[in-house]
C-alpha positions in Angstrom: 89.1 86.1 115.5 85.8 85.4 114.9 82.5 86.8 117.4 80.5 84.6 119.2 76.8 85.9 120.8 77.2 86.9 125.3 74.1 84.2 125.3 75.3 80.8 125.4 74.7 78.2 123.1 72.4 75.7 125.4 70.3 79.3 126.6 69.6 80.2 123.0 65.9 80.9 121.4 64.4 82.3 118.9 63.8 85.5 119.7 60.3 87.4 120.0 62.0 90.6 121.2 64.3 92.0 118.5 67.6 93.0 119.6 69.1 96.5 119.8 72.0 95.5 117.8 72.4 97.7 114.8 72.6 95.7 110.8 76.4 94.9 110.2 77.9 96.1 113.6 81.3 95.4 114.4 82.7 96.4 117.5 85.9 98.7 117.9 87.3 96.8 120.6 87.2 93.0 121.8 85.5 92.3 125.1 84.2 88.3 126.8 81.8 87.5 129.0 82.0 84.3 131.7 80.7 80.7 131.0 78.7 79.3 134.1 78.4 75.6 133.9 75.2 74.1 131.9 73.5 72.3 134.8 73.5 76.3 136.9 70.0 77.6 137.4 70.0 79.9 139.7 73.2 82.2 141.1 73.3 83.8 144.7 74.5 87.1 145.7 73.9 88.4 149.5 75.4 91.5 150.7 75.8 91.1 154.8 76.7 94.3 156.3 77.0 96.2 159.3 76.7 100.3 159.6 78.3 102.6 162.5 77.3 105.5 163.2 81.0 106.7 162.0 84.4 105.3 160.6 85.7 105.7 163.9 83.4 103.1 165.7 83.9 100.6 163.9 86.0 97.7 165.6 85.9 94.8 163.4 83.7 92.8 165.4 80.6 92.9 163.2 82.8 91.4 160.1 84.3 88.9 162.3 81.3 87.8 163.5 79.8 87.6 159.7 82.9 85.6 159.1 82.5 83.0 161.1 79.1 82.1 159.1 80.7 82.4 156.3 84.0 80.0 157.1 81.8 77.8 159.5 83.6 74.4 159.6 80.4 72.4 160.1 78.7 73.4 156.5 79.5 71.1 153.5 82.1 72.4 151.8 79.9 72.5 148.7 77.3 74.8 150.4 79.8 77.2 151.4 80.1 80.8 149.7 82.1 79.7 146.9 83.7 83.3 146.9 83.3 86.0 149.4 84.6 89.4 149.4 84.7 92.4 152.1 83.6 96.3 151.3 83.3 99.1 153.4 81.3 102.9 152.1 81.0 106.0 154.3 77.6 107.4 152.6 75.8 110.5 152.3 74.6 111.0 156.1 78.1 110.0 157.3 77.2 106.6 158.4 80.0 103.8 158.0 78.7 100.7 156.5 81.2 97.5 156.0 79.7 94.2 154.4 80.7 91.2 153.5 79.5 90.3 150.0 79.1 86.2 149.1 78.2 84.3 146.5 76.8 80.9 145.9 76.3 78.7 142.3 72.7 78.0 143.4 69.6 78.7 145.6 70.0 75.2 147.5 73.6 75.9 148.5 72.6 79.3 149.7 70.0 78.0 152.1 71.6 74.8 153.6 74.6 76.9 154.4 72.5 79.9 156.1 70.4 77.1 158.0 73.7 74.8 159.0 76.3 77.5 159.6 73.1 78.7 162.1 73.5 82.5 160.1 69.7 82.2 160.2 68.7 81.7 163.7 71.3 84.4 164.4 70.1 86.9 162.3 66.1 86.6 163.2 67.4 86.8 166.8 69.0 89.7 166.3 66.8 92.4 168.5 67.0 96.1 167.7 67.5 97.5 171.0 70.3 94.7 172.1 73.2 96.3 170.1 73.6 100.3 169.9 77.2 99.6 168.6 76.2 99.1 165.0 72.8 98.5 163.0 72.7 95.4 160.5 71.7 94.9 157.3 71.2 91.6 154.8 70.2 92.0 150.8 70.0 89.0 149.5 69.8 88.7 145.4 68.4 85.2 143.2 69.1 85.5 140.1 67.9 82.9 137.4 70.8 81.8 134.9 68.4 83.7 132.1 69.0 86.9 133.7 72.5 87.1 134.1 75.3 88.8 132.0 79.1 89.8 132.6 81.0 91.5 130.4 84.9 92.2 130.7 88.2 93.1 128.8 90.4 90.7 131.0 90.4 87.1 132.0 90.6 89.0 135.7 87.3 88.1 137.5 85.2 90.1 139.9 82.3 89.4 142.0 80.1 86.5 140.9 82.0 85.7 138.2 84.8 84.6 140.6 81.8 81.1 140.1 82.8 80.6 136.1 83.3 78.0 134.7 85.4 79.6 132.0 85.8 82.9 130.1 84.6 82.8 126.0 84.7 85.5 123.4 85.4 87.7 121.7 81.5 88.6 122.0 79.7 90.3 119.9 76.9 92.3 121.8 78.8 95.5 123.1 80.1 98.7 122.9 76.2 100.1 121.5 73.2 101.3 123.0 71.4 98.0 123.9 74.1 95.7 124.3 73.7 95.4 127.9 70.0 94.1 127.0 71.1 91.8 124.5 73.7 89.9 126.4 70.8 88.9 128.9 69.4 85.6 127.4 66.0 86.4 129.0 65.7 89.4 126.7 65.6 87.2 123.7 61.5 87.0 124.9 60.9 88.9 127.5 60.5 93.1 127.3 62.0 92.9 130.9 59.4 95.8 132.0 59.9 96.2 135.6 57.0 98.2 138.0 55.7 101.1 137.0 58.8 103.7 138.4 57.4 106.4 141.4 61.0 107.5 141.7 59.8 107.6 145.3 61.0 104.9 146.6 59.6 104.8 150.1 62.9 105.3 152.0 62.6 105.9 155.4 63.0 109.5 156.4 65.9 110.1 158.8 63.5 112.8 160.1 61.0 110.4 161.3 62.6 106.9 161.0 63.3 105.2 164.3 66.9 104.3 164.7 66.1 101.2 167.0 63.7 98.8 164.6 63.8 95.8 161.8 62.8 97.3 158.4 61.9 94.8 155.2 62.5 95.9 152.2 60.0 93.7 149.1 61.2 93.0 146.0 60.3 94.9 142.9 59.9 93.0 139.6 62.4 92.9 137.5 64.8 95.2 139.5 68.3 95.8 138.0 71.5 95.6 140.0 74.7 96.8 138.5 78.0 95.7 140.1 81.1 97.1 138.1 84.8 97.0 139.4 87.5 99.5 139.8 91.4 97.8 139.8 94.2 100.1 139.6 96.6 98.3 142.1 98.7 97.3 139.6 99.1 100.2 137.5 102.8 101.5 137.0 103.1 105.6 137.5 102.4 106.6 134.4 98.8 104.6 134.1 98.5 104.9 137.8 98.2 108.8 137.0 96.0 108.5 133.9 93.5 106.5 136.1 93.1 109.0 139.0 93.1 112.2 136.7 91.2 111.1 133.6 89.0 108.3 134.3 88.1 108.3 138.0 86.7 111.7 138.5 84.3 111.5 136.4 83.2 108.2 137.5 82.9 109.2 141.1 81.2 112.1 140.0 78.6 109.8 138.4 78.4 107.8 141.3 77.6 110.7 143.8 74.8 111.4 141.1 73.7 108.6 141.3 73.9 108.0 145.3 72.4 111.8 146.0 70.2 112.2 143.1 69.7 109.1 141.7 65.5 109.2 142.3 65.5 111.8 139.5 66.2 108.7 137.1 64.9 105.1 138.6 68.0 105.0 140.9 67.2 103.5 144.0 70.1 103.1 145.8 74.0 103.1 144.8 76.8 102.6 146.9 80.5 103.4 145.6 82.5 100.7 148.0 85.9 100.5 148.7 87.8 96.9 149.0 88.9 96.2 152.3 92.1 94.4 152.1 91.3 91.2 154.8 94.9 91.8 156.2 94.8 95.1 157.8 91.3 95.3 157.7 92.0 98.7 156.5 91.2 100.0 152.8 93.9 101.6 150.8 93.9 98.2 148.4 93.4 100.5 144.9 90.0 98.6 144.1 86.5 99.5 144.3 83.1 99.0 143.2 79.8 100.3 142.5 76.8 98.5 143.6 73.9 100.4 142.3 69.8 98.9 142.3 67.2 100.8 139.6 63.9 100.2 139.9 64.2 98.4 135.9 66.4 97.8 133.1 65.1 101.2 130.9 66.2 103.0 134.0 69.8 101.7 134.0 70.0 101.9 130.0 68.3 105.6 130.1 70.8 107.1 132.5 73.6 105.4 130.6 72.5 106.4 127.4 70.9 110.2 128.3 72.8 111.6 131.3 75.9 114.2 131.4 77.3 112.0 134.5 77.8 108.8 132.7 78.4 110.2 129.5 81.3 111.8 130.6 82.1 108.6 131.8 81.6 106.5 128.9 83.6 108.9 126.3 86.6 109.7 128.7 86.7 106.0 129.3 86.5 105.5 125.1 88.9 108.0 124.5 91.6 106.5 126.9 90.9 103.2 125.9 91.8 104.0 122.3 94.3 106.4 122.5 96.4 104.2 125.4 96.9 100.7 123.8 99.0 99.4 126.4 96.8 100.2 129.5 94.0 97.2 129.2 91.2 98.3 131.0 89.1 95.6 132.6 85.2 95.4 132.0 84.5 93.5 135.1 80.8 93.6 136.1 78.0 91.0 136.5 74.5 92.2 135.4 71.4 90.6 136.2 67.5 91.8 135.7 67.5 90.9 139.1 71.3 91.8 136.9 74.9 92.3 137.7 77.1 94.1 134.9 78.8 96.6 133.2 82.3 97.9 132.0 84.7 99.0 134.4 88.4 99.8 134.5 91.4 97.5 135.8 94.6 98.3 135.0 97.5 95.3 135.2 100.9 94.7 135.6 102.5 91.4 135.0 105.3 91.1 137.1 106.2 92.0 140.6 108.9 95.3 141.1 112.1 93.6 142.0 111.6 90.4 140.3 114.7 89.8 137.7 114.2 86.0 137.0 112.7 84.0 134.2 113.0 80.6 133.4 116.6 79.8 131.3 115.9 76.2 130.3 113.8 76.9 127.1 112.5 74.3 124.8 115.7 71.8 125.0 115.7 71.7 128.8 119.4 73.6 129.0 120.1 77.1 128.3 121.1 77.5 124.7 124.9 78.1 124.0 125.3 75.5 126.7 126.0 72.0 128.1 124.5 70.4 132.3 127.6 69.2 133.7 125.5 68.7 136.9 121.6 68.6 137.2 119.4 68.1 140.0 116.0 68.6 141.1 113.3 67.9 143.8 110.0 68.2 144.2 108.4 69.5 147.5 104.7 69.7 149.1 102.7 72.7 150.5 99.7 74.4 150.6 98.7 77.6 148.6 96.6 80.7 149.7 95.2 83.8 148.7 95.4 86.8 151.1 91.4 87.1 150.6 91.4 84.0 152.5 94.3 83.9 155.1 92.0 85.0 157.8 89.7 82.0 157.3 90.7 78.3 159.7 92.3 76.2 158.2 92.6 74.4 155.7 91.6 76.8 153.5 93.1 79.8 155.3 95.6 80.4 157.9 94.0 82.3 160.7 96.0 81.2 163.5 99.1 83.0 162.2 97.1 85.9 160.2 98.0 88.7 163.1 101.7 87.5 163.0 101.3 87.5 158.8 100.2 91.0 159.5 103.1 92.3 161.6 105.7 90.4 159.6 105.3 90.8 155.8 102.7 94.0 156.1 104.2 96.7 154.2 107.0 95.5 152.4 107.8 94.2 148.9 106.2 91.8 147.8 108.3 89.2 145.7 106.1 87.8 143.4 104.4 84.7 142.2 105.9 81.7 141.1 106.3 82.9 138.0 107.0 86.4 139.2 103.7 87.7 138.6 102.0 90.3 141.4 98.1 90.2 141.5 98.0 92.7 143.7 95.9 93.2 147.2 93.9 90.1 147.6 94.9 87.8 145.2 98.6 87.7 146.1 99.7 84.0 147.1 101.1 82.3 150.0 103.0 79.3 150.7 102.8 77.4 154.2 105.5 74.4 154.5 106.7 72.3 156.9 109.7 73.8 158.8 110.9 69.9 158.5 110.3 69.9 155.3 113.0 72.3 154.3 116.4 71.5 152.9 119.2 72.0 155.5 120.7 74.1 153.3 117.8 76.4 153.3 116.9 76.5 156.9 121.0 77.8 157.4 119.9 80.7 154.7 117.4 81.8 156.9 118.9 82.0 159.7 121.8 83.6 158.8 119.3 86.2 157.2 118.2 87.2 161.0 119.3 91.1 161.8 120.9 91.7 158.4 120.3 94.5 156.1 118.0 94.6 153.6 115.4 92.7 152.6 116.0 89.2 152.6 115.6 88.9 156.4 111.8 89.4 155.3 111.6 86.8 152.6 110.7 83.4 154.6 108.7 84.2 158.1 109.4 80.9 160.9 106.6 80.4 163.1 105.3 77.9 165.3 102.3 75.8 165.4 99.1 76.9 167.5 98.6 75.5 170.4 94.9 74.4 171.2 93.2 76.4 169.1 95.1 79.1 169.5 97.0 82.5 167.9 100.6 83.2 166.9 101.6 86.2 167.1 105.4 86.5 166.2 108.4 84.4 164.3 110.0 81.3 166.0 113.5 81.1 167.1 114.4 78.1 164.8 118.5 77.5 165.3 120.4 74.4 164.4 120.6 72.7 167.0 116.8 72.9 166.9 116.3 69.7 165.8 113.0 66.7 166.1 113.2 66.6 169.4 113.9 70.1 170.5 115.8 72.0 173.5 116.6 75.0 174.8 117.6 76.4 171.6 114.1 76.5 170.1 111.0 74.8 169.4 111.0 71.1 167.8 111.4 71.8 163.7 108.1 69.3 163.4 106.1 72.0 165.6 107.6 74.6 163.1 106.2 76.2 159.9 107.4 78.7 157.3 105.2 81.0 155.5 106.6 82.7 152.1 105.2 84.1 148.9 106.0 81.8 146.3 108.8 84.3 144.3 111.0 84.6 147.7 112.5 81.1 146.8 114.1 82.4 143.5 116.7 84.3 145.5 117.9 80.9 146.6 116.9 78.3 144.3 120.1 76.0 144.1 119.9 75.1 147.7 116.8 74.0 147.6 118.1 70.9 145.6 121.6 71.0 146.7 121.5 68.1 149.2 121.6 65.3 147.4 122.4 66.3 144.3 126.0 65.1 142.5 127.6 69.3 142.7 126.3 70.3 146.3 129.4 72.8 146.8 128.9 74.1 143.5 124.6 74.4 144.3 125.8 76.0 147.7 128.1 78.6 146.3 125.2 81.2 145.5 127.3 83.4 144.1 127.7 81.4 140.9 123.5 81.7 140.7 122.2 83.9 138.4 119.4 84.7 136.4 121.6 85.2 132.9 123.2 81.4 132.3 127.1 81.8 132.6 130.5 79.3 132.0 130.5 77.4 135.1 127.1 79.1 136.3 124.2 78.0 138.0 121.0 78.4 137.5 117.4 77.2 138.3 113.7 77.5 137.9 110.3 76.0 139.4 110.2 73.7 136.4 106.7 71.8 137.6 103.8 73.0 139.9 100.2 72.0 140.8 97.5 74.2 141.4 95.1 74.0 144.9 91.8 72.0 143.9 89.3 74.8 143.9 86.1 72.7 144.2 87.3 71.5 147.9 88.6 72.9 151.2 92.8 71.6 150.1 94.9 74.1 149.4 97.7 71.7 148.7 99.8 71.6 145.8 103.7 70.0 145.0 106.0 72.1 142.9 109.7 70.6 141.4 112.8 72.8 141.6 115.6 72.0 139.1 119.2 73.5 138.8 122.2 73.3 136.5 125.5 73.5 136.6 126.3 74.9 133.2 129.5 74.8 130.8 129.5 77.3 127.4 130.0 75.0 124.7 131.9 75.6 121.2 129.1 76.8 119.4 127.6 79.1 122.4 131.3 80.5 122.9 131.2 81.7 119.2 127.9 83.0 118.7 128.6 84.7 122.4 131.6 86.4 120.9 129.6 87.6 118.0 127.2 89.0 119.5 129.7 90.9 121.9 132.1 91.9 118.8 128.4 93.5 117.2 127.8 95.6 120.7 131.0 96.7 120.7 131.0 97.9 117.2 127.6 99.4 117.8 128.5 101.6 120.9 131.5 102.2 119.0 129.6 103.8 116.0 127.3 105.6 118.4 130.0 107.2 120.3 131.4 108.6 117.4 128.5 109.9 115.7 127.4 111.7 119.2 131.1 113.4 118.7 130.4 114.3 114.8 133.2 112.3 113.2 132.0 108.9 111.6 134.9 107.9 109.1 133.6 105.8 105.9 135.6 103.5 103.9 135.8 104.1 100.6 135.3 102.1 97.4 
């Protein structure tokens, strides 16, 4: 595959500054970069944080209170944040600080939303002496489009880049010293030469600093901030391991450097932040991030280049990354002069634990080897949501249910995405429906599922709708007789919804189109589904399925269910036999050469 240049085509100029790329270099790995629309100019990044005095003081009402800015209802949709993500550090003088971390696609968007969601008349009301529970703090970042570059090995996005448009490459400015310069498109004529460095930053003493006072910070030209990302939810053991011997100790290592030290080299602040998974509030969600300022680019590129801490870094992080091919680790940063950037590691897994199904149609829309005596499918309407989101209001999230969410589904397997896939922490997806919606078929499943063993009672959570604004806390008690207009035996089914992750269905897929199909008593008889197609079998697959339309507040989508009732033809009965008659011969000849007596015939 060809290279293509970090800089996009419509930000390209003849350059005045020569690049650091060295004659005829070819990099020993591939890497991309993010594609923001043409018409962005500027991109937004404000950290909005709280800090406790400890861990143990903190009680969630400072993020809550930032998320209500953040989700306000009564901002334009298109000046909202259009990602947001929450982060909590315990740093060097063992003060707990938790932020939210939001981005916008421009300047304008930023500002109508802080003056409509009324973020800023809260925040310059905010008095120092009101509040002893917990200081604030707000760091707020504008890059131009010019001084912006992300780098990564995965099509998996973090931080600003979450704004793309699209992801391009392979590129060809990486993996040398420079390359994080020459991905900028500013540096094409600009030096990028920030103030001259102190390394004395004039940080408040804690000595002499008042706790109880508003400080502003000025900006310094041509600051660099470096936001990299750490993902190793996904990893199976054996990467898992690699990760938290090999690569992270050095890093973190490199990052306490940098946080205790880092004045020694044009470091003026860096915090190593944990995701906070926005279910339990709680960390624990195998991702984190550095967010580090230096007073200029040199700085950034002299530490990276010079220093034992990140040097150990970079070549433990180059040695895995050759040596392991199967382990892809993710170069997921943003850098901007006011920068975001740099490579990091993610490690990914494609599909969830338990999930055994794939589709069986193929090509020819039957299984090959066999003939539909029976076919039916449906299609269905719901809205889809990412667990980042679930504690915003609706539309976009489901806050009125996200305690019950909590106490329901926390801490058990998760089964998957529609196609079986597991993001992991924050990005796994889930489905609200109608409870009236269901087929009847599907609503008996579920209730039959109540009390049994095992994990299937956990698969579809029942739960009624708020009332006036308010909170559920726990599953409905949806029975058949529970019908439109309700009675004693439960709530109405239209004041009823069910909450699922998308690969829950799968267990169940044939009675979700049993109703009014032509077979229903073979669609009902689950023990004919399988994944593996079979003589007089059944199986199924989500055959169609829309996506949520990201550039608005709907979350809704359709998807289309299909099953068959299948019957082994000629042909598949023969090539079946083969291939059985080949086994057989093959464990045959295995089990006599692990006994030492193959017999040969003879010529």
């Amino acid at each position: 595959m060809s290279l293509e240049s970090a800089i996009p085509e419509w930000l390209q100029t003849e350059r005045t500054v020569p690049a650091r790329q060295p004659p005829g270099f070819k990099p020993s790995f591939e890497l991309y970069t993010s594609r923001f629309p043409k018409t962005t100019k500027h991109l937004v990044m404000a950290v909005i944080g709280a800090q406790y005095a400890t861990a143990a003081k903190n009680d969630g009402e400072a993020i809550r209170t930032i998320s209500t800015f953040i989700s306000s209802d009564v901002v334009n949709p298109t000046s909202r944040p259009g990602f947001h993500e929450v982060a909590a550090v315990t740093d060097n003088r063992g003060f707990f600080n938790t932020a939210v971390v939001a981005y916008w696609t421009s300047k304008q968007s930023y500002e109508d939303w802080a003056t409509t969601s009324g973020f800023c008349i809260w925040w310059n009301g905010l008095e120092p002496d009101q509040d002893v529970r917990n200081g604030w703090f707000l760091e707020i970042f504008f890059p131009t489009i010019e001084r912006l570059e992300t780098v990564f090995s995965t099509a998996v996005p973090e931080g600003v880049a979450h704004l793309r448009e699209s992801i391009t490459g392979p590129i060809q400015e990486h993996v040398y010293w420079g390359s994080m310069r020459d991905r900028f498109p500013s540096s094409q004529t600009d030096e990028l030469l920030g103030a001259t460095p102190t390394h004395d930053h004039g940080r408040l003493r804690a000595e002499s600093a008042p706790r109880t006072r508003r400080v502003r910070v000025p900006g310094r030209k041509n600051l660099a901030v470096i936001r990299s990302g750490q993902d190793w939810s996904a990893a199976v053991p054996e990467e898992r391991q690699l990760y938290l011997d090999s690569i992270q100790p050095p890093l973190i290592k490199g990052m306490d450097y940098l946080r205790d030290r880092g004045s020694e080299v044009g470091c003026l602040s860096c915090r190593f932040m944990e995701m906070v998974d926005p279910v339990t509030a709680e960390g624990g969600t195998d991702r984190t991030f550095c967010l580090a300022y230096f007073d200029n680019l040199a700085s950034l590129e002299g530490w990276s280049r010079e220093h034992e801490t990140h040097l150990a870094i970079f070549a433990d992080l180059t040695a895995q990354t050759i040596t392991v091919e199967k382990m892809k680790f993710l170069g997921s940063a943003a850098s901007a002069a006011i920068t975001l950037a740099s490579i990091s590691t993610a490690l990914a897994s494609p599909v969830a634990e338990d999930f055994t199904w794939s589709d069986p149609f193929g090509p020819d829309g039957t299984p090959s080897g066999f003939a539909a005596t029976c076919e039916a499918s449906a299609t269905f309407r719901a809205t889809q949501h990412i667990l980042n989101e679930i504690h915003e209001p609706l539309p976009v999230g489901l806050e009125p249910w996200f305690d019950a969410i909590k106490s329901f589904f926390g801490g058990r397997p998760f089964p998957g995405g529609w196609g079986g896939e597991d993001a992991h922490g924050v990005n796994r997806e889930v489905i609200k429906m109608e409870y009236v919606d269901l087929p009847s078929a599907v609503k008996t499943w579920i209730q039959e599922q109540k009390g049994k063993d095992g994990d299937s009672q956990w698969l579809f959570g029942v739960y009624e709708k708020p009332k006036s604004g308010g909170k559920v806390s726990g599953t409905a008690r949806a029975g058949p007789t529970s019908g439109p207009g309700g009675n004693s035996a439960g709530p109405a089914e239209d004041d009823l919804v069910v909450l699922f992750a998308p690969g829950a269905i799968y267990e169940i897929l044939p009675l979700w189109v049993a109703e009014k199909s032509d077979c229903g008593d073979e669609m009902l008889d689950l023990t004919r589904y399988g994944a593996a197609p079979t003589d007089d079998g059944v199986v199924a697959w989500v055959v169609e399925r829309t996506t949520p339309d990201g550039q608005t507040q709907s979350r809704d989508v359709t998807f289309k269910v299909k099953a068959q009732v299948l019957e082994e033809t000629r042909e598949g009965r023969v090539a079946r036999e083969a291939r059985e008659e080949e086994a057989d011969a093959g464990e045959a000849l295995k089990s006599a050469s692990s006994s030492g007596y193959v017999q040969k015939d003879e010529l």
